[in-house]
C-alpha positions as CSV (number, residue, x, y, z in Angstrom):
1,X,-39.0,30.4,16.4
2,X,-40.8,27.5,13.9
3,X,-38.5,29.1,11.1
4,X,-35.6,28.8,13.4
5,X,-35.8,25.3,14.1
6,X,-36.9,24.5,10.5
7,X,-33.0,26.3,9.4
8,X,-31.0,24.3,12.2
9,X,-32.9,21.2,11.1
10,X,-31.9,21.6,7.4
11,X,-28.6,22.7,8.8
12,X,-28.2,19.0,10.3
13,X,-29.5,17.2,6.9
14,X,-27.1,19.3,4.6
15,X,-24.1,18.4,7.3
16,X,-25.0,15.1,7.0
17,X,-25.6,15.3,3.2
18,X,-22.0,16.6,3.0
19,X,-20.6,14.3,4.6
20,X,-21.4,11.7,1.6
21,X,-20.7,13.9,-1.3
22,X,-17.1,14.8,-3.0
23,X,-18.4,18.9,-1.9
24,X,-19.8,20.1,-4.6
25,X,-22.9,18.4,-3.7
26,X,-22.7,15.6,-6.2
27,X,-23.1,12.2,-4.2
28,X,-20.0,10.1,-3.3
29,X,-20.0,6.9,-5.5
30,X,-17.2,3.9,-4.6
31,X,-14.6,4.9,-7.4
32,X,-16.1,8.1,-8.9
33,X,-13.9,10.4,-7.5
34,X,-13.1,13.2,-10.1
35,X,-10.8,14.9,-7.4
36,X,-9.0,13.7,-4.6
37,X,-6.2,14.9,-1.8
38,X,-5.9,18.4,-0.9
39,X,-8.1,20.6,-3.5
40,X,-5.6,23.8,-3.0
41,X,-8.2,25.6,-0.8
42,X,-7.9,24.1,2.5
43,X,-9.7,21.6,2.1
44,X,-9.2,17.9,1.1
45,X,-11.5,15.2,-0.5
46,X,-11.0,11.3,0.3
47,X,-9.6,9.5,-0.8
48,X,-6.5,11.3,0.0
49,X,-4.5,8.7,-1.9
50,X,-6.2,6.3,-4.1
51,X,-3.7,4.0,-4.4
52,X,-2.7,0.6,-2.8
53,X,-1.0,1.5,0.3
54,X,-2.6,-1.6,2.6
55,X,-2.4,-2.0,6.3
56,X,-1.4,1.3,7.3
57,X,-0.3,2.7,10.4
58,X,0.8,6.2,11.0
59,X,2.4,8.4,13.7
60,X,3.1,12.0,13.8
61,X,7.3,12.9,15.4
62,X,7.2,16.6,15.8
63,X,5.5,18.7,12.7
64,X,6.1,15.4,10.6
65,X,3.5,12.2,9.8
66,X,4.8,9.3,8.9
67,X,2.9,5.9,7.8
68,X,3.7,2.3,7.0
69,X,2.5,-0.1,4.3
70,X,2.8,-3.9,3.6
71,X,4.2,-5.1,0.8
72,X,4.0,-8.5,0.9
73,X,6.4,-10.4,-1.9
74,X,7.4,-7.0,-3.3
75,X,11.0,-5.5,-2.5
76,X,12.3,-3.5,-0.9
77,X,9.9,-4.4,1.8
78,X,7.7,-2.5,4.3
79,X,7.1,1.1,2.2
80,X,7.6,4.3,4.8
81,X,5.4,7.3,3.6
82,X,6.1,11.2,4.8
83,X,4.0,14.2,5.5
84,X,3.4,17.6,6.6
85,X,-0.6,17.4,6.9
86,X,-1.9,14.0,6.6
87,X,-2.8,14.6,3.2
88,X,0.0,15.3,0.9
89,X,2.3,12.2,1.0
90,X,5.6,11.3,-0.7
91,X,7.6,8.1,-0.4
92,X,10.2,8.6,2.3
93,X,12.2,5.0,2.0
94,X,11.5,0.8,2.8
95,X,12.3,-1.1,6.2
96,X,13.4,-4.4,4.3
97,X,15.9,-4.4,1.4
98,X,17.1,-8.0,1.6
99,X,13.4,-10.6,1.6
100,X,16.1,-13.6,1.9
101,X,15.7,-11.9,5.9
102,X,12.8,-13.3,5.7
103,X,12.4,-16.5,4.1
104,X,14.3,-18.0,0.9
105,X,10.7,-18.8,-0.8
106,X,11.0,-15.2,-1.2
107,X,14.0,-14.6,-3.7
108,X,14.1,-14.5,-7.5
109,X,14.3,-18.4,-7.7
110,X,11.6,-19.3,-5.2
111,X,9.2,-16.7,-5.6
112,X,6.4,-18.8,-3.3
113,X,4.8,-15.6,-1.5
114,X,1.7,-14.1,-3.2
115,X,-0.2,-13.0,-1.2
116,X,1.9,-13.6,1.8
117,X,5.3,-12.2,2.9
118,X,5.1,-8.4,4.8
119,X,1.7,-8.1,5.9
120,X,0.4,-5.2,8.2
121,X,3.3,-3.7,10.8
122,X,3.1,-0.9,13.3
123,X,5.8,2.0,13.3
124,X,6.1,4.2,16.4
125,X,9.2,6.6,17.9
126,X,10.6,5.9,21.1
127,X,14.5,6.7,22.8
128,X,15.2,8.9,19.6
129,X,14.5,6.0,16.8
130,X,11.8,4.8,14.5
131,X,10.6,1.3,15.5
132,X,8.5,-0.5,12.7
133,X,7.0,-4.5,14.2
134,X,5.3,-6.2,11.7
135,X,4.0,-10.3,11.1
136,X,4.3,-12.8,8.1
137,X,1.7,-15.8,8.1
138,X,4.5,-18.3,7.6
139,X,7.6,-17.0,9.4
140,X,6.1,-15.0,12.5
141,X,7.0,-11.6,13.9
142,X,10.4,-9.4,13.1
143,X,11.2,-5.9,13.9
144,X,13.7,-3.3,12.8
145,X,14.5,0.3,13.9
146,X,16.6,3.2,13.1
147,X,17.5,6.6,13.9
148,X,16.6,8.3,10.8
149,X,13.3,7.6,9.1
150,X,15.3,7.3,5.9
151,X,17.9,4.5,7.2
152,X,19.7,2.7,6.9
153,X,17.5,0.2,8.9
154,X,18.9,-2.4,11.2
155,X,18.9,-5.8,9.8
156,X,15.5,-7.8,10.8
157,X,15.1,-9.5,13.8
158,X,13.0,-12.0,14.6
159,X,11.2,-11.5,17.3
160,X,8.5,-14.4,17.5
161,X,9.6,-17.3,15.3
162,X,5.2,-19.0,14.6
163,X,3.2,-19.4,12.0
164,X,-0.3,-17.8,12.1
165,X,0.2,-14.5,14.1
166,X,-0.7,-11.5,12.7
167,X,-1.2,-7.4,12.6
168,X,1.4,-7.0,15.9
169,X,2.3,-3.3,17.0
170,X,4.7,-2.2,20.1
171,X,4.1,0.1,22.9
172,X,6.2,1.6,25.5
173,X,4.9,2.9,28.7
174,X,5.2,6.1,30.6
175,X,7.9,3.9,32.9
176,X,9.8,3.0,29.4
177,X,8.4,-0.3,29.6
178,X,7.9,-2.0,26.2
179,X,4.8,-4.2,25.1
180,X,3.6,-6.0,21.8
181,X,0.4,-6.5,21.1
182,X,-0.7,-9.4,18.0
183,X,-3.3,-11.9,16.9
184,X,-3.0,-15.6,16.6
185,X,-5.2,-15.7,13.5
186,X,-4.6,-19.8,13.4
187,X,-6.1,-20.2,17.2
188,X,-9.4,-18.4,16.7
189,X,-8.1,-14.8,16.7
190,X,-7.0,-14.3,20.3
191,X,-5.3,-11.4,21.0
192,X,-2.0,-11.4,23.0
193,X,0.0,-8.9,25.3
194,X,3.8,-9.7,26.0
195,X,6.2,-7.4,27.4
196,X,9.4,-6.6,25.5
197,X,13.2,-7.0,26.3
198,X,14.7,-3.9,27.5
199,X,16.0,-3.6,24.2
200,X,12.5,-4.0,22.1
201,X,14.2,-6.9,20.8
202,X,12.5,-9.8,21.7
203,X,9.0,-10.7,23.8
204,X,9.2,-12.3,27.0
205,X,7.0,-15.6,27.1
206,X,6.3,-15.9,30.2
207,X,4.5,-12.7,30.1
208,X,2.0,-13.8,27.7
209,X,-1.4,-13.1,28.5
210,X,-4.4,-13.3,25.7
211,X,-6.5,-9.7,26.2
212,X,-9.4,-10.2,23.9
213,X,-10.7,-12.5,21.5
214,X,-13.7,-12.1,19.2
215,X,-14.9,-12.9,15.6
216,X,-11.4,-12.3,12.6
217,X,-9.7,-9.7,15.6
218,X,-7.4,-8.1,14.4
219,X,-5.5,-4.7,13.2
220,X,-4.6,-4.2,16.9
221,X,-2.7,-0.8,18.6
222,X,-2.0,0.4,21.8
223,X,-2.5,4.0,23.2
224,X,-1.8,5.3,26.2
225,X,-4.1,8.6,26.5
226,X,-5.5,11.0,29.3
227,X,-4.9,7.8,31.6
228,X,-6.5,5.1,29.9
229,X,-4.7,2.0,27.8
230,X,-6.5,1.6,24.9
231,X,-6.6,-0.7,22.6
232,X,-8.2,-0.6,19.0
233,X,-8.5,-3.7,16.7
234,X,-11.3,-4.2,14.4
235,X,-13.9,-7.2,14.1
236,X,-16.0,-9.1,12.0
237,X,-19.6,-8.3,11.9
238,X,-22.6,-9.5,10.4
239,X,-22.7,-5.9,8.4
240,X,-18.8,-6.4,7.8
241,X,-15.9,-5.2,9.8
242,X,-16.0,-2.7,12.3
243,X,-13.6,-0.6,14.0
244,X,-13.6,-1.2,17.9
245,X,-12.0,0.2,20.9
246,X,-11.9,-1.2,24.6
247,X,-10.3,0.5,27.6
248,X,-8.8,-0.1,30.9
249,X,-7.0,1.4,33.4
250,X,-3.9,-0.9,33.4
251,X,-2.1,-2.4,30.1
252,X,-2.7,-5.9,31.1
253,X,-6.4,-5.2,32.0
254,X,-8.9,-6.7,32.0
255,X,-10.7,-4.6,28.8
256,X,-14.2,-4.4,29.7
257,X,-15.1,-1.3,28.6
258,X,-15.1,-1.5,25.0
259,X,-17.1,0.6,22.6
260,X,-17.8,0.1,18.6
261,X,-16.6,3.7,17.3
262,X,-17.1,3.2,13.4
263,X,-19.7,1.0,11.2
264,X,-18.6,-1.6,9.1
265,X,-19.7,0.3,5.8
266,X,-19.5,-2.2,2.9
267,X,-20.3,0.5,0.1
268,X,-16.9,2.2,1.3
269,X,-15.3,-1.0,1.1
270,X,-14.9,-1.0,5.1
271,X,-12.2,1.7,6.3
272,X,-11.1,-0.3,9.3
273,X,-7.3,-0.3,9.9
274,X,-4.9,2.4,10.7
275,X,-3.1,5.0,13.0
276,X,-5.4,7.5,15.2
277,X,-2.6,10.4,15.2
278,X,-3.1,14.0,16.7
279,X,-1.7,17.1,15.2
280,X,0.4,19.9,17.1
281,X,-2.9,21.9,17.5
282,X,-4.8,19.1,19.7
283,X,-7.3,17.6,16.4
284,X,-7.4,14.2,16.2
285,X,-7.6,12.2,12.8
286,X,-7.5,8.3,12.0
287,X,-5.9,7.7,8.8
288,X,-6.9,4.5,7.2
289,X,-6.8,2.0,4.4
290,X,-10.5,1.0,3.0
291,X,-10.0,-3.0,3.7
292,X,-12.0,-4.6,1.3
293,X,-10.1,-3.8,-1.6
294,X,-10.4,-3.9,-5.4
295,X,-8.7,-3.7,-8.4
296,X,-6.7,-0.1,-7.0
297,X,-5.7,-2.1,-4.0
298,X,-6.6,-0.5,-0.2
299,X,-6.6,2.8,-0.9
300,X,-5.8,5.3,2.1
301,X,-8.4,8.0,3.2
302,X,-8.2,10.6,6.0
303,X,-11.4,10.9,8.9
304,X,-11.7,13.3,11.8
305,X,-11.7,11.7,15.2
306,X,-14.1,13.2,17.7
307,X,-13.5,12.5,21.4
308,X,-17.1,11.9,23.1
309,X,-16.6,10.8,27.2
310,X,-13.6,9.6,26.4
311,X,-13.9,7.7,23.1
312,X,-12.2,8.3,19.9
313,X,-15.3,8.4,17.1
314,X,-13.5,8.2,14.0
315,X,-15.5,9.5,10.9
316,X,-19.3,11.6,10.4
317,X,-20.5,11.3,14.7
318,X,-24.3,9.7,13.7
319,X,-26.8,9.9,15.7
320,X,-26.1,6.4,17.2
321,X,-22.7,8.0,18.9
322,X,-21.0,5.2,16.0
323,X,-19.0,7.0,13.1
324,X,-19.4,7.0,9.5
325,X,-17.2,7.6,6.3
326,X,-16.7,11.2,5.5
327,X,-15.6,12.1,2.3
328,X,-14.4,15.8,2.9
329,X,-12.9,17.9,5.2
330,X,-10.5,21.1,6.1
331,X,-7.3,20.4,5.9
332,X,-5.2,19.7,9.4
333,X,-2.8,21.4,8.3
334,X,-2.8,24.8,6.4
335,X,0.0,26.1,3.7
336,X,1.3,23.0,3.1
337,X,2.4,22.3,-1.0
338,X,0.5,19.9,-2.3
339,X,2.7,17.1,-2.9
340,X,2.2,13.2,-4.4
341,X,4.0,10.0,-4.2
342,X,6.9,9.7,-6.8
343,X,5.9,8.0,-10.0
344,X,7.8,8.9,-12.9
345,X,11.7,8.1,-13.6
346,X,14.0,9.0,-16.3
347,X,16.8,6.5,-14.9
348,X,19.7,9.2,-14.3
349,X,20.4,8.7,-10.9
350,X,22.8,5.7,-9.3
351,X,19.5,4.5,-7.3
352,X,16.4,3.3,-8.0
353,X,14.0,5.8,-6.3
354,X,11.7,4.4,-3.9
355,X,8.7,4.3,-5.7
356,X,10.4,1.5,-7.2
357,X,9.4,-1.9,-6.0
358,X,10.5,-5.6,-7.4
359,X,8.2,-8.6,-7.6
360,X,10.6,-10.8,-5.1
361,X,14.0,-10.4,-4.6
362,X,15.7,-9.6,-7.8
363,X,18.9,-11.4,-8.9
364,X,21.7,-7.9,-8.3
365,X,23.4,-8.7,-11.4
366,X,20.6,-8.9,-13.7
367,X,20.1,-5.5,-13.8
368,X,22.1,-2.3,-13.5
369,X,21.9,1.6,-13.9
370,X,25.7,2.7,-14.6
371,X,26.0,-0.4,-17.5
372,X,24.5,2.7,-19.9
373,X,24.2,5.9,-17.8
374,X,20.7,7.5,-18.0
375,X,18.8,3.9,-18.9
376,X,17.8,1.0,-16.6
377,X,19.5,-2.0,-18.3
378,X,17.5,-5.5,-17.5
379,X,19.6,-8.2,-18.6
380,X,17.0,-11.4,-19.4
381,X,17.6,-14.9,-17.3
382,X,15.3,-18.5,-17.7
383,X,12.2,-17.8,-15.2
384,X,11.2,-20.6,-12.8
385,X,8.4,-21.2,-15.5
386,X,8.4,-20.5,-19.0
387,X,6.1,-18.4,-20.5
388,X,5.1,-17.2,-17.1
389,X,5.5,-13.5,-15.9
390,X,4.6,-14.3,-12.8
391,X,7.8,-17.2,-12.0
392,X,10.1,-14.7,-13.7
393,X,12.4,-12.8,-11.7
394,X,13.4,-9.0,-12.0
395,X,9.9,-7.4,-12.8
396,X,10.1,-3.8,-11.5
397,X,7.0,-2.5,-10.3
398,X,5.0,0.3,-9.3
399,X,1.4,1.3,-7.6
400,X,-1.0,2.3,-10.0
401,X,-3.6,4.8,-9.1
402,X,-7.0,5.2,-9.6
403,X,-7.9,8.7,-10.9
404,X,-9.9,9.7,-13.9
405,X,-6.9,9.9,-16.3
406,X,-3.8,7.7,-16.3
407,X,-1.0,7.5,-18.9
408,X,2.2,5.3,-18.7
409,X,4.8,5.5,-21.0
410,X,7.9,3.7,-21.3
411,X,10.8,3.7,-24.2
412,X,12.9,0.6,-24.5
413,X,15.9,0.0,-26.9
414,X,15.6,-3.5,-28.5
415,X,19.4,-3.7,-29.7
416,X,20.5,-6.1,-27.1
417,X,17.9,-8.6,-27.1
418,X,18.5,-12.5,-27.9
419,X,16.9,-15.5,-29.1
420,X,14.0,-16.1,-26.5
421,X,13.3,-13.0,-25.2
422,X,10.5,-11.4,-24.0
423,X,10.5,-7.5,-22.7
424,X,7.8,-5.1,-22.0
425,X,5.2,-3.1,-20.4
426,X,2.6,-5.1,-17.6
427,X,-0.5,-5.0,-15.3
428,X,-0.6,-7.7,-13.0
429,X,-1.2,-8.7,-9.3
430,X,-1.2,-12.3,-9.2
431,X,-0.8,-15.7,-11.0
432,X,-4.5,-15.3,-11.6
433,X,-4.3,-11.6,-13.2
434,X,-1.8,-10.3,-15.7
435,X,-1.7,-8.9,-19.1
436,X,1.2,-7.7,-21.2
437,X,2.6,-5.7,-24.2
438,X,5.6,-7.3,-25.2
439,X,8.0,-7.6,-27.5
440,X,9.0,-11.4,-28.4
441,X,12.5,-12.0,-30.4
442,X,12.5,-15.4,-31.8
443,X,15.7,-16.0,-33.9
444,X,16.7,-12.2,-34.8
445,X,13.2,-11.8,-35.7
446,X,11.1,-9.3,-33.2
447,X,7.6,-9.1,-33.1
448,X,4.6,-7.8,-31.1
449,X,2.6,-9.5,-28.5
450,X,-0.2,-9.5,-25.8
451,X,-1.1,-11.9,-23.5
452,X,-3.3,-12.4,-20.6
453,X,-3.8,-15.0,-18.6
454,X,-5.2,-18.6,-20.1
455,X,-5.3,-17.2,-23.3
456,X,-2.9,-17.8,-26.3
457,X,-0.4,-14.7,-26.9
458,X,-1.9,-12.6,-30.0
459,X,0.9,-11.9,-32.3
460,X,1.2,-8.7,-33.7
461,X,3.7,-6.4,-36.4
462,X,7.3,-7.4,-36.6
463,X,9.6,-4.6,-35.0
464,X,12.4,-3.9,-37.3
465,X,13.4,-0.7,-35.6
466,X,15.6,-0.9,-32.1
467,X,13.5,2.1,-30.5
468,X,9.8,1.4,-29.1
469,X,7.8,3.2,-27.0
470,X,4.6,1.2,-24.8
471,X,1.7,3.0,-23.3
472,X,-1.0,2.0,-21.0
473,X,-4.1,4.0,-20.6
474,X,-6.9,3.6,-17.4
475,X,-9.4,5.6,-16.3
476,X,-11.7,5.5,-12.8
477,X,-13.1,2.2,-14.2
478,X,-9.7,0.4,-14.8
479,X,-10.2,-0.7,-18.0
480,X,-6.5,-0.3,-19.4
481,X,-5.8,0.2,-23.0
482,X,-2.2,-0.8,-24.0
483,X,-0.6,0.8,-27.4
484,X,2.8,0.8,-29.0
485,X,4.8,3.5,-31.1
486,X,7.5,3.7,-33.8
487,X,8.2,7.2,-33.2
488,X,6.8,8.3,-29.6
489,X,4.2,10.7,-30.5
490,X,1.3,8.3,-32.7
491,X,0.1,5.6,-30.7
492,X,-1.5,2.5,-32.1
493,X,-3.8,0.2,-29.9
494,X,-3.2,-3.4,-29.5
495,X,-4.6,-6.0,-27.7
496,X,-8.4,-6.0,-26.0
497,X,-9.2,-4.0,-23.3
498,X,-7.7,-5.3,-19.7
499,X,-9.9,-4.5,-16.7
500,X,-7.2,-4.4,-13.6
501,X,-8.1,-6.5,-11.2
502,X,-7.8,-7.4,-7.4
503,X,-6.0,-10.8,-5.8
504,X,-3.7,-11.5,-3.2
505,X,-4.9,-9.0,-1.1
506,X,-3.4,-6.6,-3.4
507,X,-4.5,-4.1,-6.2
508,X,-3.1,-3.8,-9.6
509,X,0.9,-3.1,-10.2
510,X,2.3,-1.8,-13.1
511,X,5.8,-3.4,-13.9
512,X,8.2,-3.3,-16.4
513,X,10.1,-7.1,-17.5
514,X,12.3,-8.9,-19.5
515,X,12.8,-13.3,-19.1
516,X,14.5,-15.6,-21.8
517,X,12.3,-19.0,-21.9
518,X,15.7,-20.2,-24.0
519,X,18.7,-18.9,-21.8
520,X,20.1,-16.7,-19.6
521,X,21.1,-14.2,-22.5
522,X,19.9,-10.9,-24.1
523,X,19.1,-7.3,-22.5
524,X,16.5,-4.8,-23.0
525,X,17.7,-0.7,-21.9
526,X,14.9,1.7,-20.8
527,X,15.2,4.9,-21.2
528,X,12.2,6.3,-19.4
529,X,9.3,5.7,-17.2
530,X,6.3,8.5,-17.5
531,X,3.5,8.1,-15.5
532,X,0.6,11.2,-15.8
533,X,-2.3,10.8,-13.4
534,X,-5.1,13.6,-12.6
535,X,-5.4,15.1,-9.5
536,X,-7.9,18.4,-9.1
């Protein structure tokens, strides 16, 4: 019997030892993942994306998952992720294309929105059509919907017009009753329930009524299960910010029965906002974005959801009923093909994919993909600033991830370019963080250059050649090496190392740009975009 007991008590310890290592019993270090996502065995490692996909919410419509991201100044706005299994994501389409919906501080002449514009949303289905509500700091709440998650998406509409309100999400009752749910950050984060037009169009003041309010609440939903309302939100904690949940037997209240269901778990970097979704057999997962962020952005992970009298615990169930970060699992899903967000482009279609993002609103007729069939042509203008990658309009832009090998590639011809023009490869994420690896034509002469930010560009070899391939480099730390070839097959480096970096709420991007300090004149074509990335 001793030996017995002695077995189920190591059993416990090894669960719980498992729980914090990547499963091959190596322990789970912030960052050191050398796998992530589904390992092709039915199982799957967190994080399931490494990548910065902030704020997100997710839903499941039948045998499909589908999640939300902000994007902030980046457009098209509001990114729309697809799924099978929770794990395996792609990038389905965007809510916003036109940010001048928004606010004109967003456009390619303003751009006056770092680390503003789209923050965190809520998409849900209801009447046959995908509803996404989400909150700006400076403009208020707007909403869109459509029938297919693909679009095309209704133009926004503004649904609260206030400054200060944030992380809003709708809800429709069993009676078809609609409700929004938000914070009003700038009055001590209370938490207010309206109900919604018949249409889900617009809030009806007079039903306001303020639900909860405690310390930075925020990240709210609504569920309607086995008879309860609840409502999740997270809080600020002394040991950082937890993921709560209070109950009540009618939407309006009151929510007295509330109940912390995961620590605030600063060496994780705080999972704390996101979707609790259930999956055609009856589990129940919570997918979330790690909040505290760093230089790979919010990066999403995947954790079980176990119901205990009547609560969702999201995570490892400790011993304290509270749950905890687990870093592996089996997957919800089996014999799905393990899929990853689009990355690479080779410019031959009559779209930009939608892994595509621009910093701001990009001026339409400063770029094109049918001037020269099968390359991206970025035709240079003055930015709002010279010198200044961050005030110049027409940057496109990617995610990076954060994986143990990374590779970009891109191949530019330099035949069009023009006195005061500067094209190339960057990192960047705010004012505060960029480096590049450019190419600066001064008179007909071209040369080489890096720069990053407060220092003076380092001049490098004269380009005499019209063909020029750019590479970055990164592993797990984010230390990015950029080089530069003649021929596209031997590399040489230039420039110091660049350790990606975290502002604005956001992670590193990867962009591609081309400004004229001197004129609106010149182009730059690029022929590809290869991005390589490990996985398993």
């Amino acid at each position: 019997m001793r030996y017995l007991l002695a077995c189920m008590v190591l059993a416990l310890f090894a669960k719980a030892a498992i729980a914090q290592t990547d499963g091959n019993g190596n322990a789970r270090k912030w960052g050191d993942w050398q796998t992530w996502g589904d390992q092709g065995n039915g199982t799957y490692v967190n994080p399931v994306l490494p990548s910065d996909y902030s704020d997100i919410d997710c839903i499941r419509v039948g045998s499909d998952y589908y999640a939300i991201s902000s994007t902030f100044q980046f457009s098209p706005g509001m990114i729309i992720l697809q799924s099978k299994d929770l794990v395996n994501w792609t990038i389905a389409s965007h809510v916003v294309n036109d940010l001048n919906q928004i606010s004109p501080e967003m456009n390619w002449d303003k751009m006056n929105r770092y680390g503003k514009g789209i923050w965190a949303g809520s998409v849900r289905y209801h009447g046959n059509k995908f509803w996404v509500y989400f909150g700006t700091p400076d403009e208020g709440y707007f909403m869109s919907s459509a029938k297919n998650i693909s679009g095309p998406w209704e133009p926004l509409h503004t649904v609260l017009s206030a400054k200060g309100w944030d992380d809003c999400c709708p809800f429709w009752d069993d009676d078809g009753q609609g409700y929004l749910v938000g914070s009003n950050y700038a009055d001590a984060y209370k938490i207010h329930l309206f109900k919604l037009t018949a249409d889900g169009r617009d809030i009806v003041k007079e039903s306001d009524k303020v639900i909860h309010q405690s310390r930075g609440s925020e990240a709210n939903k609504l569920y309607k299960i086995n008879g309860w309302y609840y409502h999740f939100f997270s809080e600020v904690r002394p040991e950082g910010r937890a993921v709560m949940m209070e109950r009540s037997k009618s939407i309006w209240g009151p929510y007295d029965d509330v109940k912390q269901v995961n620590h605030a778990e600063k060496q994780y970097y705080e999972p704390n906002q996101g979707g609790l979704v259930d999956t055609q057999n009856g589990d129940w997962y919570f997918y979330t974005h790690h909040g505290s962020g760093d230089w790979s952005g919010r990066i999403n992970s995947l954790l079980p959801v176990t119901w205990i009298d009547g609560w969702p615990i999201i995570g490892e169930v400790g011993a304290d009923g509270v749950g905890r970060m687990k870093w592996i699992g089996k997957m919800p899903v089996k014999g799905t093909k393990i899929l990853t967000p689009q990355s690479s482009d080779e410019f031959n279609e009559s779209v930009l994919p939608p892994q595509w993002e621009w910093n701001y609103q990009p001026r339409a007729d400063k770029w094109s993909l049918s001037q020269r069939p099968g390359w991206l042509r970025l035709t240079a203008f003055k930015p709002i600033e010279p010198n200044n990658l961050l005030k110049a309009g027409n940057t496109l832009t990617q995610r990076v991830l954060r994986t143990r090998a990374n590779q970009i590639i891109i191949k530019l011809d330099l035949a069009g370019m023009a006195d005061g023009e500067i094209t190339g490869l960057c990192h960047f994420n705010n004012p505060a963080h960029f480096a590049t690896l450019g190419i600066k034509c001064s008179g007909s002469t071209k040369t080489l250059e890096y720069k990053t930010v407060g220092a003076d560009a380092i001049a490098g070899a004269v380009i005499t050649l019209n063909m020029i391939w750019l590479r970055s480099t990164w592993g797990l730390d984010g230390l990015s090496q950029y080089a530069y070839s003649l021929d596209g097959k031997t590399f040489t480096d230039f420039g110091a190392p660049y350790q990606l970096a975290w502002g604005s709420y956001r992670g590193d991007r990867v962009g591609i740009f081309n400004f004229n300090n001197n004129a609106d004149a010149g182009y730059v074509d690029v022929d590809f975009f290869h991005y390589d990335y490990s996985h398993n």
